[in-house]
Every structure is written in C-alpha cells, then in structure tokens.
KEDO-769525 format. One record per residue (C-alpha): x, y, z. Coordinates in steps of 0.2 Angstrom, whole numbers. Each point is the difference from the previous one (the first is absolute). Layout:
<sites>
{x X&y Y&z Z}
...
</sites>
This chain:
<sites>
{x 0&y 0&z 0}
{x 7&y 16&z -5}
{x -2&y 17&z 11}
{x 6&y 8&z 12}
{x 12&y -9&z 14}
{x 8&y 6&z 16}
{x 14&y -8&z 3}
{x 9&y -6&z 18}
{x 18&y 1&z 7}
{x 1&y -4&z 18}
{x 16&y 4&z 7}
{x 4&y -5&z 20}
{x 16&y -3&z 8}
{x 12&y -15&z 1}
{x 11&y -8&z 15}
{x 11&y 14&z -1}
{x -13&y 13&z -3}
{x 3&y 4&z -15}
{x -16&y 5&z -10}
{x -2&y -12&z -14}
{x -15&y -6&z -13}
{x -11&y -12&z 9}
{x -12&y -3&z -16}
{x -9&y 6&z -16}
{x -18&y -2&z -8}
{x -10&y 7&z -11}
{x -19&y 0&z 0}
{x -14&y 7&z -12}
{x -12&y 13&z 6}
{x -17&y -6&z -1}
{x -12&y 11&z -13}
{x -14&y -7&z 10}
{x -9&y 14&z 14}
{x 1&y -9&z 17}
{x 13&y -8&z 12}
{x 13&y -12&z -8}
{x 12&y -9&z 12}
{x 14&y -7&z -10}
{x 17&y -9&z 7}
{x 16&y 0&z -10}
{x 13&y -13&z 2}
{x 15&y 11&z 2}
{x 18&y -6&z -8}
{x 18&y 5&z 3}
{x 13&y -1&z -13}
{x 14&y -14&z 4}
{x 21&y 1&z -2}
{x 4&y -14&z -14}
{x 14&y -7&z 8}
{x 8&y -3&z 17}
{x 13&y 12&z 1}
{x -12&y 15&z -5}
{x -14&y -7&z 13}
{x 16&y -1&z 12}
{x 6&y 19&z -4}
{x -17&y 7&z 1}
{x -2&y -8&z 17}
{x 17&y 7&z 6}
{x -2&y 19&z -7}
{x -20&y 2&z 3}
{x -4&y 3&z -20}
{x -12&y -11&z -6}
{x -8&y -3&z -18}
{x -13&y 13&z -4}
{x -9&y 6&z -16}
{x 3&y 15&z -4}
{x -12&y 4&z -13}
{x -19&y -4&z 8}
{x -8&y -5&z -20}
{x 9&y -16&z 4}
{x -11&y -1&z 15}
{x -14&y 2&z -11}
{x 2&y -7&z -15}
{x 9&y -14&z 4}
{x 10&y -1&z -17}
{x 17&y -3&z 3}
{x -4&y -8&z 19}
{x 0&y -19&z -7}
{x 18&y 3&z -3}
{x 3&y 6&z 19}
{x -1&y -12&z 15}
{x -11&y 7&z 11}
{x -6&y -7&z 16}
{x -17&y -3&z 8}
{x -1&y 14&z 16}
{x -17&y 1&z 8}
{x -18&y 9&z -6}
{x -5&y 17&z 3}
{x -18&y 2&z 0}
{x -7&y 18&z -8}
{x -19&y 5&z 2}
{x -8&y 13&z -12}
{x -14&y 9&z 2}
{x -6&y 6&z -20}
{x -12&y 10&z -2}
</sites>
C-alpha cells in the first residue's frame, strides 16, 4: 500500500552508556477515520563479521542507517543483515 509512512528510530543506551540504535520500523498511516492500533516489529542492522561486531562492542559505534528511505522502502535492506529487536506499538486517531 502506497501513502504516507512515519518511520521509527529508537535510540537507548548500552552497557557503557553509550546512546546507540535500539530498532527501526516503518508503518502506514491508515486513510480510514477512527482509531487504528498498529505494532511494528522493530529491526537493527548487524556487523557482518566477528571482528567488526568485536570493534563496535569495544568503541560503542554500532551499525546504523543513515538514510531513513531504507527504513521505508525496504530496497536495498535484503542485502543488509538485520536483526529482530522487539515491537513498538503506535495508535492513531484519523479523523
């Protein structure tokens, strides 16, 4: 379904306190009037190899999109490991 999208980064902060991504997700806004409720499974992008995933542990940088389209459109993402991180549910009033 094409339309408008809002799209999620969630940032929080890891074991040394450093503020890193936690997830993204994208959702749809619903064209109907009323309340939706809509839960987004939420996804962080992975290191491809040990010594990266070691390193970004070590200095606090983790993976992050920096362009949000790829949130949203999702081209280019099959190419990217990503890992599942949780839901985030979104409620919309439309009137």
């Amino acid at each position: 379904p094409a339309g408008p999208q809002i799209v999620l980064s969630v940032y929080g902060p890891d074991f040394f306190g450093h503020d890193v991504v936690r997830g993204y997700g994208a959702v749809h806004v619903p064209f109907v009037p009323g309340r939706h409720k809509r839960t987004i499974a939420m996804f962080v992008p992975e290191s491809t190899s040990r010594l990266q995933q070691l390193t970004s542990w070590f200095t606090g940088r983790r993976p992050e999109f920096t362009d949000p389209k790829v949130v949203a459109q999702g081209e280019g993402r099959e190419v990217t490991r990503v890992r599942s991180q949780g839901f985030v549910t979104v409620s919309f009033n439309v009137m």
